[in-house]
Jmol script that loads the backbone (N, CA, C; Angstrom):
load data "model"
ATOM      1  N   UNK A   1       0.854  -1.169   0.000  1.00  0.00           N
ATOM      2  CA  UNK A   1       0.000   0.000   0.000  1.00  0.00           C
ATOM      3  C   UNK A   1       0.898   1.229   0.000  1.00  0.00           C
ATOM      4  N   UNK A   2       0.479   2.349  -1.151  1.00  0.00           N
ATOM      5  CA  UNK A   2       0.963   3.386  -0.665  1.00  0.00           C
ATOM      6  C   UNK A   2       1.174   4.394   0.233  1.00  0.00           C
ATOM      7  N   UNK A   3       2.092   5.308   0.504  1.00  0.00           N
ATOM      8  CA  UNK A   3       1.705   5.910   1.919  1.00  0.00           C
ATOM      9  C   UNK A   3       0.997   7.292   1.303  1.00  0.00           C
ATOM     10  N   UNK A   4       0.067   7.429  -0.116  1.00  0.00           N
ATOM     11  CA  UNK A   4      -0.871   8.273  -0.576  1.00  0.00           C
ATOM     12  C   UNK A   4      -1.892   7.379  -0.382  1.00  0.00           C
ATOM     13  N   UNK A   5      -2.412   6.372  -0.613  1.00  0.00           N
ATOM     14  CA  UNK A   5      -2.966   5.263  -0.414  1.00  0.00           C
ATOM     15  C   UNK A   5      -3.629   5.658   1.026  1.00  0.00           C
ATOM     16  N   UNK A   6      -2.209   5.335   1.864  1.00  0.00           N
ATOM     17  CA  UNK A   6      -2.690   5.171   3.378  1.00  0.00           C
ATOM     18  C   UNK A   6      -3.317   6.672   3.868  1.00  0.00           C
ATOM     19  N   UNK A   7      -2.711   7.811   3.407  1.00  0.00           N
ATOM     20  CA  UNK A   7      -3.013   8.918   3.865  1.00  0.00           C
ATOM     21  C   UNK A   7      -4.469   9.287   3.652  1.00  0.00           C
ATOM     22  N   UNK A   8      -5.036   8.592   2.559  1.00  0.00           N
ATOM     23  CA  UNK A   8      -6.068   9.082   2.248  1.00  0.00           C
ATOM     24  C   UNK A   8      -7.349   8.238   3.126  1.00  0.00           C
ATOM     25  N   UNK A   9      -6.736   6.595   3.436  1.00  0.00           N
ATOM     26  CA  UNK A   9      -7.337   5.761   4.252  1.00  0.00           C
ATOM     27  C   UNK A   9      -7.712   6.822   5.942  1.00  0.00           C
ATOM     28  N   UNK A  10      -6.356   6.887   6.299  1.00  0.00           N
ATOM     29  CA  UNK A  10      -6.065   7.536   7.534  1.00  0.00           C
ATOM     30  C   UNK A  10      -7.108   8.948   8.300  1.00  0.00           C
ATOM     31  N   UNK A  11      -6.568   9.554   7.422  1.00  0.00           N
ATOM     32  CA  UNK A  11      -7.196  11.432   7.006  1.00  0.00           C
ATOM     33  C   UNK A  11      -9.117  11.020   7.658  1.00  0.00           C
ATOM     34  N   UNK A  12      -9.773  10.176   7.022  1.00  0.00           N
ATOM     35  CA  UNK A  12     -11.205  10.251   7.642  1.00  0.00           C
ATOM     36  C   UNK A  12     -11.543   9.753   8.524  1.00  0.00           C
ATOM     37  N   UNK A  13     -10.202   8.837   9.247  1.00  0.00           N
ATOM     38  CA  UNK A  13     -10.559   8.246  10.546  1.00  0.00           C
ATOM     39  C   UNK A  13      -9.947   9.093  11.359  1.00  0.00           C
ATOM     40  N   UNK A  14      -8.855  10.435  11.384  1.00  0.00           N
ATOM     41  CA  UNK A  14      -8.425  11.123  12.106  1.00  0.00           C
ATOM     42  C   UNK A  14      -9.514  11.822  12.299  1.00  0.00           C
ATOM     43  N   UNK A  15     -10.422  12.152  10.930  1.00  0.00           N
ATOM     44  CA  UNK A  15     -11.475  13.474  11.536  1.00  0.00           C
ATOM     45  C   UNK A  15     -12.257  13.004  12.411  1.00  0.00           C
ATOM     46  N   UNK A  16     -12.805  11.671  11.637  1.00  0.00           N
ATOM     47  CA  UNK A  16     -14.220  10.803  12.745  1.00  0.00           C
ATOM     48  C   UNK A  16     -13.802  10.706  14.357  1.00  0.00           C
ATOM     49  N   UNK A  17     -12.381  10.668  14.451  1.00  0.00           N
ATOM     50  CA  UNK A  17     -12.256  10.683  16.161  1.00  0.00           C
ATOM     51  C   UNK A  17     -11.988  11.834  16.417  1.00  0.00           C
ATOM     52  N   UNK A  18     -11.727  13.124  15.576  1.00  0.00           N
ATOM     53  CA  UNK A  18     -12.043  14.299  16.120  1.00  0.00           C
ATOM     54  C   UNK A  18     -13.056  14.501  16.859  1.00  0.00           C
ATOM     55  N   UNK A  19     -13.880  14.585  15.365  1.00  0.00           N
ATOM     56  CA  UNK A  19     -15.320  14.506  15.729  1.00  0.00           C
ATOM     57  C   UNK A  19     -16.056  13.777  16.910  1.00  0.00           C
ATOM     58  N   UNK A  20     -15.567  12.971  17.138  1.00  0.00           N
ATOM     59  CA  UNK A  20     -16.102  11.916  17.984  1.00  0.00           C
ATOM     60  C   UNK A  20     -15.816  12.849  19.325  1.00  0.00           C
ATOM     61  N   UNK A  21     -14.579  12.879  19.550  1.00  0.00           N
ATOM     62  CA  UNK A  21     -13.792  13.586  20.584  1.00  0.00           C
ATOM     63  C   UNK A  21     -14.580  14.971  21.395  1.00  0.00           C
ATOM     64  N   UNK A  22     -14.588  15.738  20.253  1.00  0.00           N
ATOM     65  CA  UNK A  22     -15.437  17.072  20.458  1.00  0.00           C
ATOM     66  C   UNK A  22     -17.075  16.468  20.884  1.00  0.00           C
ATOM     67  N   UNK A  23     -17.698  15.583  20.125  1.00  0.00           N
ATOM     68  CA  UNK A  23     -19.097  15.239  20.704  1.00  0.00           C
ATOM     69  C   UNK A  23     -19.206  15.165  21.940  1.00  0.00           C
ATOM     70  N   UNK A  24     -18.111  14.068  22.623  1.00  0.00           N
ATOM     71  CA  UNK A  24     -17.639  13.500  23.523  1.00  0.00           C
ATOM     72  C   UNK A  24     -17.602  15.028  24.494  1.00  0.00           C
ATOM     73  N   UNK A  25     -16.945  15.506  24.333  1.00  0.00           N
ATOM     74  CA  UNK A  25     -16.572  17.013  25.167  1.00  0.00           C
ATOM     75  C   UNK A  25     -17.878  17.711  25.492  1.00  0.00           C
ATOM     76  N   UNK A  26     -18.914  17.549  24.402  1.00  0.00           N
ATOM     77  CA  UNK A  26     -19.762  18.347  24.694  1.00  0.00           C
ATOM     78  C   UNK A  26     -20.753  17.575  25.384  1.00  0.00           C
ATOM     79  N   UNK A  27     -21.089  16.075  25.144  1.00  0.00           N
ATOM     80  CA  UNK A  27     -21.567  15.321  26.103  1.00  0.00           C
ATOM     81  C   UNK A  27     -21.242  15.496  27.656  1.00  0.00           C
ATOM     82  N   UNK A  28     -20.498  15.398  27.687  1.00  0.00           N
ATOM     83  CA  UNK A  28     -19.595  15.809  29.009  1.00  0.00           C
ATOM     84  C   UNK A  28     -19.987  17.252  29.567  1.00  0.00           C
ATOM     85  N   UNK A  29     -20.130  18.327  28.822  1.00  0.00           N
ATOM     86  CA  UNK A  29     -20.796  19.506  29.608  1.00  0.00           C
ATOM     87  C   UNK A  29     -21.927  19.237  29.945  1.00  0.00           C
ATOM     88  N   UNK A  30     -23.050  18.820  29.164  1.00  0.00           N
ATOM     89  CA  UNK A  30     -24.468  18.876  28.926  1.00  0.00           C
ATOM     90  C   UNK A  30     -24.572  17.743  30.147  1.00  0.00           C
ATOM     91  N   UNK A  31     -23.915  16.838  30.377  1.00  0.00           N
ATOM     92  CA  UNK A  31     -24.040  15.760  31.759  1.00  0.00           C
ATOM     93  C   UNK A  31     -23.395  16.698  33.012  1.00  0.00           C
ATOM     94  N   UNK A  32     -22.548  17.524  32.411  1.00  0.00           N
ATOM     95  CA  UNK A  32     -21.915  18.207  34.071  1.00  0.00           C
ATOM     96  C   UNK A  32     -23.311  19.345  34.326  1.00  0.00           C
ATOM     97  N   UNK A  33     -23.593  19.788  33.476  1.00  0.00           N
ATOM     98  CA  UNK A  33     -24.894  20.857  33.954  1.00  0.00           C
ATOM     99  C   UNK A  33     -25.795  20.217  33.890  1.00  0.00           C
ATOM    100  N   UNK A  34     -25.916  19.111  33.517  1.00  0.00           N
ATOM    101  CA  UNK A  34     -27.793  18.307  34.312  1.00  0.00           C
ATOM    102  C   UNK A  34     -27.351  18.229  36.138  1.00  0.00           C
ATOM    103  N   UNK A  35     -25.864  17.806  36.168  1.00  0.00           N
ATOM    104  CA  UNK A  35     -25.667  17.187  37.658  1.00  0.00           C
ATOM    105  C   UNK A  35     -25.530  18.693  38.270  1.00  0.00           C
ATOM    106  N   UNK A  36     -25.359  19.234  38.269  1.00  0.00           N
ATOM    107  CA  UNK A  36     -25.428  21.112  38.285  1.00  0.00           C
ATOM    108  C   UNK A  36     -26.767  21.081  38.834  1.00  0.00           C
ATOM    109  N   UNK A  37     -27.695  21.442  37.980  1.00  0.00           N
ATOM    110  CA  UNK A  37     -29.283  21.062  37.638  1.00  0.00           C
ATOM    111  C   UNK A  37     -30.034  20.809  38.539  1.00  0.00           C
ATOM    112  N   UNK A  38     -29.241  18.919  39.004  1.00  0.00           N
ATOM    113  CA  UNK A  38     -30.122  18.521  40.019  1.00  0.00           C
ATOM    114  C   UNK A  38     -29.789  18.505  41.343  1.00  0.00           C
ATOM    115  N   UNK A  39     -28.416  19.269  41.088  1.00  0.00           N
ATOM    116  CA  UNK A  39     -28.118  19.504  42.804  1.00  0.00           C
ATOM    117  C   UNK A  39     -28.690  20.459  43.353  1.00  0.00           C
ATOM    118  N   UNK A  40     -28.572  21.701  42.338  1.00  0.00           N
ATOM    119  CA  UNK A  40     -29.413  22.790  42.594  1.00  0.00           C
ATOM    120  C   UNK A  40     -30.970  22.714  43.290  1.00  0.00           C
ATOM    121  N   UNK A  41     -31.278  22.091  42.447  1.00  0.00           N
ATOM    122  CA  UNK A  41     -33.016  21.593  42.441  1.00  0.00           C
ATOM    123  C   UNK A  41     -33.056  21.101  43.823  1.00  0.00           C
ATOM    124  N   UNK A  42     -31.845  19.958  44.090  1.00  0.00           N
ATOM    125  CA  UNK A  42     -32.413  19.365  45.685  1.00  0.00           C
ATOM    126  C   UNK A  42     -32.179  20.281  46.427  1.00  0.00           C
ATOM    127  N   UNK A  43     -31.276  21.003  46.686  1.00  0.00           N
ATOM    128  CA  UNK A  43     -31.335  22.223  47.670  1.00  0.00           C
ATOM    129  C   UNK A  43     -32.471  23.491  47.696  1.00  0.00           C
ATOM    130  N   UNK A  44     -33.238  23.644  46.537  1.00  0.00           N
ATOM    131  CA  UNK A  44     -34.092  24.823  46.338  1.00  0.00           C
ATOM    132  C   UNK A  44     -35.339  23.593  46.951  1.00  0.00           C
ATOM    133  N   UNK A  45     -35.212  22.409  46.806  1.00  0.00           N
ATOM    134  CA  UNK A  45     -36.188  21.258  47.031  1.00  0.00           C
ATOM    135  C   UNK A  45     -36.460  21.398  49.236  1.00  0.00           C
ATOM    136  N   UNK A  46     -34.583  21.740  49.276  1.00  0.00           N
ATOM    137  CA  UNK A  46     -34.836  21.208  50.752  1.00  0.00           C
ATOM    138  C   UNK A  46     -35.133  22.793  52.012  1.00  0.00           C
ATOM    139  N   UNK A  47     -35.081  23.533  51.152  1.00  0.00           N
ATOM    140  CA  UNK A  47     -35.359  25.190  51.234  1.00  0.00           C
ATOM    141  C   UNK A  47     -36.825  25.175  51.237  1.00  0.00           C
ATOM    142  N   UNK A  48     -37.559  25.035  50.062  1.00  0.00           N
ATOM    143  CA  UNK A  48     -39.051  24.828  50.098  1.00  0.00           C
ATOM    144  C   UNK A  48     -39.502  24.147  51.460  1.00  0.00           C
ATOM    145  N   UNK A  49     -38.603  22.680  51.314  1.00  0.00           N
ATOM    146  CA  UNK A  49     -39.429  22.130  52.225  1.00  0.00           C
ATOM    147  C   UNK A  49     -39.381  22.571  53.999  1.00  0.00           C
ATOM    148  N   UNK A  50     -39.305  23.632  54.228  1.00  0.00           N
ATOM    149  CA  UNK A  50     -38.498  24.116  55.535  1.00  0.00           C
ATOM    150  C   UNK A  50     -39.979  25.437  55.988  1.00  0.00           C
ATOM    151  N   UNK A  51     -40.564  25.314  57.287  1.00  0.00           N
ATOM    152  CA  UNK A  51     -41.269  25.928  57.652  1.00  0.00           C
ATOM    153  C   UNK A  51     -41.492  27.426  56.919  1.00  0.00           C
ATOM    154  N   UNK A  52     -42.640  28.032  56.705  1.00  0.00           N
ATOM    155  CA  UNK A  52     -42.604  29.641  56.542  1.00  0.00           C
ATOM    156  C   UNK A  52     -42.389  30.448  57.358  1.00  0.00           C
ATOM    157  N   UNK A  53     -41.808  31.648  57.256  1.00  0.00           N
ATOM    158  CA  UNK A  53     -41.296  32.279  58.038  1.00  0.00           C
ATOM    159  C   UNK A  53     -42.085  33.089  58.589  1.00  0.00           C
ATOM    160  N   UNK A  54     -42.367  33.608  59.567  1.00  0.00           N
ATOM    161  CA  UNK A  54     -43.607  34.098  60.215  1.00  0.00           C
ATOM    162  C   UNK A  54     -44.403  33.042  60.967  1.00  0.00           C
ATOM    163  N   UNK A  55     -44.000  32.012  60.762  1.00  0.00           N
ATOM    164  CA  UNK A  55     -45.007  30.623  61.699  1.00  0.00           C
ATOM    165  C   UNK A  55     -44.071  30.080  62.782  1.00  0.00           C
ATOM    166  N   UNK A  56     -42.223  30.623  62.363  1.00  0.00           N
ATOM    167  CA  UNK A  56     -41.847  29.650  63.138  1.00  0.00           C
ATOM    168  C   UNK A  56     -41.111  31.101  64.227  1.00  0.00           C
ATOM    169  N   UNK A  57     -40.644  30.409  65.411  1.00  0.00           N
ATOM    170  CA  UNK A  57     -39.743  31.259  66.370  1.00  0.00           C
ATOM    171  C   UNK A  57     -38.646  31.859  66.136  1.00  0.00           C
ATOM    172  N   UNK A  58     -38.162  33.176  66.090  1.00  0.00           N
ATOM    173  CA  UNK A  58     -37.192  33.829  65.604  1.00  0.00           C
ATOM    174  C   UNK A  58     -36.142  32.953  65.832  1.00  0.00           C
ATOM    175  N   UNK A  59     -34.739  33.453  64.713  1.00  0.00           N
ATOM    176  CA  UNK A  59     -33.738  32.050  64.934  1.00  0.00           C
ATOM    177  C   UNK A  59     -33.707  30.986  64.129  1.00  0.00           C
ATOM    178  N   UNK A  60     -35.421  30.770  63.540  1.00  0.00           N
ATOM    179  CA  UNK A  60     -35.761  29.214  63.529  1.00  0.00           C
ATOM    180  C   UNK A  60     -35.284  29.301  61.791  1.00  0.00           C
ATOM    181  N   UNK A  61     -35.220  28.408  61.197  1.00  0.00           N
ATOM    182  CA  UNK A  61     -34.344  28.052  60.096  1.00  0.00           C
ATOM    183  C   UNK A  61     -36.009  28.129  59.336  1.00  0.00           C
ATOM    184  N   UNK A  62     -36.330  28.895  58.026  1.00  0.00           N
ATOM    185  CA  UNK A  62     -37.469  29.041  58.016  1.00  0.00           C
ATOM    186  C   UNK A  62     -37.419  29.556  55.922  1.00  0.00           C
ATOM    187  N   UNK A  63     -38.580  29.952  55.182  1.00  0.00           N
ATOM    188  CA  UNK A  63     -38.865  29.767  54.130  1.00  0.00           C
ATOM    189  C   UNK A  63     -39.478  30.807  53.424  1.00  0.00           C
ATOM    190  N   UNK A  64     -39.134  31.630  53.154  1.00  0.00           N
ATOM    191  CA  UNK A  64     -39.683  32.558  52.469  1.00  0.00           C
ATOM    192  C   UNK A  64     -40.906  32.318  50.995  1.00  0.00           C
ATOM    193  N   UNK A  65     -42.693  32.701  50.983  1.00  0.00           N
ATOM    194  CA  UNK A  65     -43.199  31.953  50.060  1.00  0.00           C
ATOM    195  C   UNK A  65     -42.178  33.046  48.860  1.00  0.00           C
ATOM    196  N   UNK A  66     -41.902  34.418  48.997  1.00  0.00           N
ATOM    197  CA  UNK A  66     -41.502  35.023  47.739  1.00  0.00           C
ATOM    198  C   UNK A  66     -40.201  34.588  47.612  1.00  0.00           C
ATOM    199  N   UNK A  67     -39.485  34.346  47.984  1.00  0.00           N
ATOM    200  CA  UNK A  67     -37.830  33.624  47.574  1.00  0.00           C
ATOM    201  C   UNK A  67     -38.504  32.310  47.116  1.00  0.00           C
ATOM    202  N   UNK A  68     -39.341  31.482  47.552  1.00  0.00           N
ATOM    203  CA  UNK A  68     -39.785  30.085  47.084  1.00  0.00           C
ATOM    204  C   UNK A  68     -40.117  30.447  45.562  1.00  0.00           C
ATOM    205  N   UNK A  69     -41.294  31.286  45.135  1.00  0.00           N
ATOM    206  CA  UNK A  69     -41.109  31.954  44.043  1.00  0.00           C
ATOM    207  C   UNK A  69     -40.382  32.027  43.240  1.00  0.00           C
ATOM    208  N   UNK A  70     -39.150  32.875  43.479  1.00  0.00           N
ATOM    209  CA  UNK A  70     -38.037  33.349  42.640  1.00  0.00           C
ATOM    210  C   UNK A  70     -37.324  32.011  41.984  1.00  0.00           C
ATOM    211  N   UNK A  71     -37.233  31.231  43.001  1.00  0.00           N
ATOM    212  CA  UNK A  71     -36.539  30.034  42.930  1.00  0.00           C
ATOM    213  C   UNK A  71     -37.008  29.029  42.057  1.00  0.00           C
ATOM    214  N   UNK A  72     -38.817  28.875  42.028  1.00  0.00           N
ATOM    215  CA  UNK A  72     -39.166  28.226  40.674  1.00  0.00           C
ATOM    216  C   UNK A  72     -39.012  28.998  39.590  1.00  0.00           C
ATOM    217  N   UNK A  73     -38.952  30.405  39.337  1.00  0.00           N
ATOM    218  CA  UNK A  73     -38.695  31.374  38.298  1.00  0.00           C
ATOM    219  C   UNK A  73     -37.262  30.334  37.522  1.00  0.00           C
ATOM    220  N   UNK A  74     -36.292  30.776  38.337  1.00  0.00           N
ATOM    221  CA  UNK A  74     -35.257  30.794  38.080  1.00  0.00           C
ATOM    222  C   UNK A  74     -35.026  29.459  37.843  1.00  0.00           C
ATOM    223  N   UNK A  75     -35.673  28.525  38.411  1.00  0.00           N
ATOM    224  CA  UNK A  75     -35.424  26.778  38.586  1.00  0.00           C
ATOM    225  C   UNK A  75     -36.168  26.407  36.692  1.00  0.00           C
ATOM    226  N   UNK A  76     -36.666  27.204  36.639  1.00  0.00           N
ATOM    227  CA  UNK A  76     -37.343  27.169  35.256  1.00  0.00           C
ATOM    228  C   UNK A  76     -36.585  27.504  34.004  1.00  0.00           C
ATOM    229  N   UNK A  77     -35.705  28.830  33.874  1.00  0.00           N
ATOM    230  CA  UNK A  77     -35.394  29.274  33.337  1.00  0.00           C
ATOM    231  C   UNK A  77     -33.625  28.070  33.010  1.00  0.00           C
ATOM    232  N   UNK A  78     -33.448  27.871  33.853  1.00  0.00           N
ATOM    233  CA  UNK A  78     -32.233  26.572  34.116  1.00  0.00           C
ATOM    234  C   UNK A  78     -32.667  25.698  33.385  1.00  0.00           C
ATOM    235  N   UNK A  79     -33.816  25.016  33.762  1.00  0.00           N
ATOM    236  CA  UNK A  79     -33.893  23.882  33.574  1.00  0.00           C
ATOM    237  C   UNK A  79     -34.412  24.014  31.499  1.00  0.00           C
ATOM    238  N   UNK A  80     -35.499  24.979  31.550  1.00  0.00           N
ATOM    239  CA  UNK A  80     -35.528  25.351  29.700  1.00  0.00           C
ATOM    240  C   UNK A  80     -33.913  25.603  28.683  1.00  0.00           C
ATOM    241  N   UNK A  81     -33.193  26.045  29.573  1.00  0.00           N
ATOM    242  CA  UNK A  81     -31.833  26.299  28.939  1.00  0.00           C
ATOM    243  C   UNK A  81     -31.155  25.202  28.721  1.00  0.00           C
ATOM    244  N   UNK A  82     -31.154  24.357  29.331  1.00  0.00           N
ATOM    245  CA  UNK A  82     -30.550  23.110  29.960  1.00  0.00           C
ATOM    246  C   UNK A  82     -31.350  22.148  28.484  1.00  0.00           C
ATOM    247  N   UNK A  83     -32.344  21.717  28.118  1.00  0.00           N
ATOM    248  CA  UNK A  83     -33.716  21.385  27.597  1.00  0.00           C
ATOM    249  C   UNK A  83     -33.058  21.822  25.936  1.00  0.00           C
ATOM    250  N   UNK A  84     -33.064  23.184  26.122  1.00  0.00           N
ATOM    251  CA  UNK A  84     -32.967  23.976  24.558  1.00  0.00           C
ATOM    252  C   UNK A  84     -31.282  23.525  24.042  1.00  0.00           C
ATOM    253  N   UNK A  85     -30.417  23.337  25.212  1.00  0.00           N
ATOM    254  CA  UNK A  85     -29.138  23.038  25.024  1.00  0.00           C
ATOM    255  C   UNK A  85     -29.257  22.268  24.342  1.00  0.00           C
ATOM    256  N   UNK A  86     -29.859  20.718  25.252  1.00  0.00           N
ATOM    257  CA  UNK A  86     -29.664  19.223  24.668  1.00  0.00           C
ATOM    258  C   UNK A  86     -30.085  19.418  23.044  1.00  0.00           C
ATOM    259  N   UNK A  87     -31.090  19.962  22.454  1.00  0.00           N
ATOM    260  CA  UNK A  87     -32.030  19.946  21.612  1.00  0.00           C
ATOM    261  C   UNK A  87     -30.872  20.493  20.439  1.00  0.00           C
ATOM    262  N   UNK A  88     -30.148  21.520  20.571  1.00  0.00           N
ATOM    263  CA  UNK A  88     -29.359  21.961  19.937  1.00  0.00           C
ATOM    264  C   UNK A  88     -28.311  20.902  19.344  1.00  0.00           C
ATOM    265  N   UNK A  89     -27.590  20.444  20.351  1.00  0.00           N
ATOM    266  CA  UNK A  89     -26.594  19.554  20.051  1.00  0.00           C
ATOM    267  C   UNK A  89     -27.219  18.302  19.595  1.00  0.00           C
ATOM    268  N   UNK A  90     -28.332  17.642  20.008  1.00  0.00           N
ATOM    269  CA  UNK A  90     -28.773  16.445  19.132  1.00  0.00           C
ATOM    270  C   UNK A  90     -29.313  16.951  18.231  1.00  0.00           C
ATOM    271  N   UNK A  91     -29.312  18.075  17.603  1.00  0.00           N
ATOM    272  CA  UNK A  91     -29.437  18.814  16.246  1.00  0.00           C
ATOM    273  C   UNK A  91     -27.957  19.076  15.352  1.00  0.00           C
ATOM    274  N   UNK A  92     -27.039  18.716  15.956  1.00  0.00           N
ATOM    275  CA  UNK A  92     -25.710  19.029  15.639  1.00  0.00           C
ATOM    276  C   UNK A  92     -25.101  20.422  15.564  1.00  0.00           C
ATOM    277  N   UNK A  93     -25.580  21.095  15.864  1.00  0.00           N
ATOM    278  CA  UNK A  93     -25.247  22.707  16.855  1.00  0.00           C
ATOM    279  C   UNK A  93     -24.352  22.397  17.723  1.00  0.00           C
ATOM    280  N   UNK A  94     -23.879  23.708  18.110  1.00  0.00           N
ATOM    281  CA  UNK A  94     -22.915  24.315  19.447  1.00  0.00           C
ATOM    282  C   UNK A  94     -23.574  25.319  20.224  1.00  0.00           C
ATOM    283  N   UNK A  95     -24.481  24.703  21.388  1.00  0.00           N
ATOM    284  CA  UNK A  95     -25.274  25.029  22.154  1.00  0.00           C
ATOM    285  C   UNK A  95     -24.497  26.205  22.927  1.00  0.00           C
ATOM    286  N   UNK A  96     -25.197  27.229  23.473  1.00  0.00           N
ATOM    287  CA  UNK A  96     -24.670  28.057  24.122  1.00  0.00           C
ATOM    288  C   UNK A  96     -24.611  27.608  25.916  1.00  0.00           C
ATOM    289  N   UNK A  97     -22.949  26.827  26.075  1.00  0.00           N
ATOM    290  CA  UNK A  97     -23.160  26.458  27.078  1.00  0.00           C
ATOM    291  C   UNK A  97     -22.723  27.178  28.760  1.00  0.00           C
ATOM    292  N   UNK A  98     -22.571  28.372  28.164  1.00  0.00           N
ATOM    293  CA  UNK A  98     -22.241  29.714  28.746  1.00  0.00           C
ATOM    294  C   UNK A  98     -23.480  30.118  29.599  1.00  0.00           C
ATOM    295  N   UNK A  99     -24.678  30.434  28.262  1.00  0.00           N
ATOM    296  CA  UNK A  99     -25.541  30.354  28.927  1.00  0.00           C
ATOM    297  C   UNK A  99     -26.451  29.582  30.047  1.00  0.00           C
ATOM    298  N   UNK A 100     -26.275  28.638  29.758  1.00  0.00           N
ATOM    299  CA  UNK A 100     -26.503  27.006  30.432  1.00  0.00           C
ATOM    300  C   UNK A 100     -26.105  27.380  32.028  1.00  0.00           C
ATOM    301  N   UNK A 101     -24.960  27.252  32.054  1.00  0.00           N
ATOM    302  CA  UNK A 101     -24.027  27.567  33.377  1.00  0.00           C
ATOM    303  C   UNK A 101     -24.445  28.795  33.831  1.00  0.00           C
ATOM    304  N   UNK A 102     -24.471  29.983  33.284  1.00  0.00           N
ATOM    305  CA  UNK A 102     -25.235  31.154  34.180  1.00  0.00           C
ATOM    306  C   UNK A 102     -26.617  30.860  34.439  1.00  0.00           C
ATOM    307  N   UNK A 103     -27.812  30.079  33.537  1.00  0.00           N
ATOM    308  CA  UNK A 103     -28.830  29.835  34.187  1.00  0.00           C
ATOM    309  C   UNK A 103     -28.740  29.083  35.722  1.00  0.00           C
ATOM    310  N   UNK A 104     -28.079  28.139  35.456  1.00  0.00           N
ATOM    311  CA  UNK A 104     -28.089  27.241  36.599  1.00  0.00           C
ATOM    312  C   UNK A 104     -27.438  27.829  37.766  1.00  0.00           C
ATOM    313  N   UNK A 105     -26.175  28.629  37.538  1.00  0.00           N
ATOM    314  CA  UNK A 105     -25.566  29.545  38.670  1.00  0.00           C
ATOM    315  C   UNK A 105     -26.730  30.422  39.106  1.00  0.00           C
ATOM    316  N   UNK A 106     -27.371  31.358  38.300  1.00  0.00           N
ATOM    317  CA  UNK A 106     -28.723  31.814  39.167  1.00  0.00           C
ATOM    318  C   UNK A 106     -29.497  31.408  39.749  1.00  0.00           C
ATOM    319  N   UNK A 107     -30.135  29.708  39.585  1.00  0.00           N
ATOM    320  CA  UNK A 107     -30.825  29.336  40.756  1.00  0.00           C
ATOM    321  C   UNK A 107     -30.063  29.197  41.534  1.00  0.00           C
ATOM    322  N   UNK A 108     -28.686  28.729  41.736  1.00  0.00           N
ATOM    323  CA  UNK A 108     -28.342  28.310  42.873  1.00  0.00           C
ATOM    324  C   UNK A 108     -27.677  29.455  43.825  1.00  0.00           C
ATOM    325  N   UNK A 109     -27.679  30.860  42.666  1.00  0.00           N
ATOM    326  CA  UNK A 109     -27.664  31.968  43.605  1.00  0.00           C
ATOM    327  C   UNK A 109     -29.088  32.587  44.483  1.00  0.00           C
ATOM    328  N   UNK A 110     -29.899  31.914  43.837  1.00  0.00           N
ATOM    329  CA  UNK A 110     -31.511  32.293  44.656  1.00  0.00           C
ATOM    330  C   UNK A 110     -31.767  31.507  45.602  1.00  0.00           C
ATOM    331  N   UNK A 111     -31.076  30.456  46.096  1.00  0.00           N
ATOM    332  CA  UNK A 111     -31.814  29.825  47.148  1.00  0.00           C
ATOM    333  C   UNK A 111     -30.373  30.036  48.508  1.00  0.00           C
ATOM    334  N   UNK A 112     -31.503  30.624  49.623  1.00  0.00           N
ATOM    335  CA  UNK A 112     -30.634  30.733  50.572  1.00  0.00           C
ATOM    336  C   UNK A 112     -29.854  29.857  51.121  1.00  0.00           C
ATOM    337  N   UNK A 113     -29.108  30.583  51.949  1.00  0.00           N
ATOM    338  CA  UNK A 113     -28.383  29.132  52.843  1.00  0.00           C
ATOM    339  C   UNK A 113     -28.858  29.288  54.201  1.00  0.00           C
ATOM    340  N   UNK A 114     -27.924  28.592  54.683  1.00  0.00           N
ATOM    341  CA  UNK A 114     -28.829  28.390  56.199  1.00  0.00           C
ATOM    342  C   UNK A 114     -28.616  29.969  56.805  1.00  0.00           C
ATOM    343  N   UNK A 115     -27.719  30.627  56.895  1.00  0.00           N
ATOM    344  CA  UNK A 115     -27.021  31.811  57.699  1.00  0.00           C
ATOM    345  C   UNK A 115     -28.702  32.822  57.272  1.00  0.00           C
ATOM    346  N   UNK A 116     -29.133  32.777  56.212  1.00  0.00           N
ATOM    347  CA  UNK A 116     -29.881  33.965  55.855  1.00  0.00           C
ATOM    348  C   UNK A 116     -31.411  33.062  55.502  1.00  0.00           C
ATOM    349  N   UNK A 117     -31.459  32.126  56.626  1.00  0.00           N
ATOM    350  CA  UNK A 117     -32.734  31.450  56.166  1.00  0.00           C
ATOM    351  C   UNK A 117     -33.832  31.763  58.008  1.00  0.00           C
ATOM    352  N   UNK A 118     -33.247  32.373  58.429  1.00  0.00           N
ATOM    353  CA  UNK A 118     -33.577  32.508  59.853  1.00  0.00           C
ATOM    354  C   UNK A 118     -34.761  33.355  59.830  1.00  0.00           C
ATOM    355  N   UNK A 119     -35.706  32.616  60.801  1.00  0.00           N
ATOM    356  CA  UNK A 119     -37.251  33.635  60.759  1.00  0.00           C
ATOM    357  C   UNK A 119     -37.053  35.289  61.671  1.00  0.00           C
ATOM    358  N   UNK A 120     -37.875  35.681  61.654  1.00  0.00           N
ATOM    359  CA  UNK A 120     -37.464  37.304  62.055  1.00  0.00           C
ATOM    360  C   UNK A 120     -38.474  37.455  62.964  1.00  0.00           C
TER     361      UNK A 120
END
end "model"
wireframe off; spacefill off
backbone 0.3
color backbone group
């Protein structure tokens, strides 16, 4: 075999594991921001589930209904980005995964932590 022969053999299996490679990469984001996603979610999950504030004794670790609010806003807006991502790339697009990651960083900037979850 020639080594024009081989080059030409070679050349479409270098791209296909490019290709492959880069899919691979982007699989790999779109799985790191679902697990993003649903960590978020269980914490805005374990926030909800935590007394309202005004029912319980000052101190008491407690739930705001308008931060509960914000938090499905925002738990929404994540999770559609997240949704529109996948849709993109099993379309063969380059999803904006910038955006992706700031959706999901905003819910998980909306749900309190314990320090600022205290009833008044």
């Amino acid at each position: 075999m020639s080594i024009k022969r081989l080059k030409a053999l070679i050349a479409p299996l270098a791209l296909a594991g490019l290709l492959a490679a880069c899919a691979t990469g982007l699989n790999n984001q779109l799985a790191a921001a679902a697990v993003s996603l649903q960590a978020a979610e269980t914490a805005a999950s374990t926030y909800a589930a935590l007394p309202r504030c005004g029912t319980t004794p000052k101190g008491t670790l407690c739930s705001d209904p308008a931060t509960i609010a914000a938090i499905h806003a925002a738990d929404a807006k994540a999770y559609d980005s997240l949704v529109s991502a996948e849709k993109v790339a099993v379309a063969g697009g380059t999803p904006d995964m910038v955006a992706v990651n700031a959706a999901i960083a905003a819910l998980s900037a909306a749900i309190p932590t314990a320090a600022t979850s205290k009833g008044k």
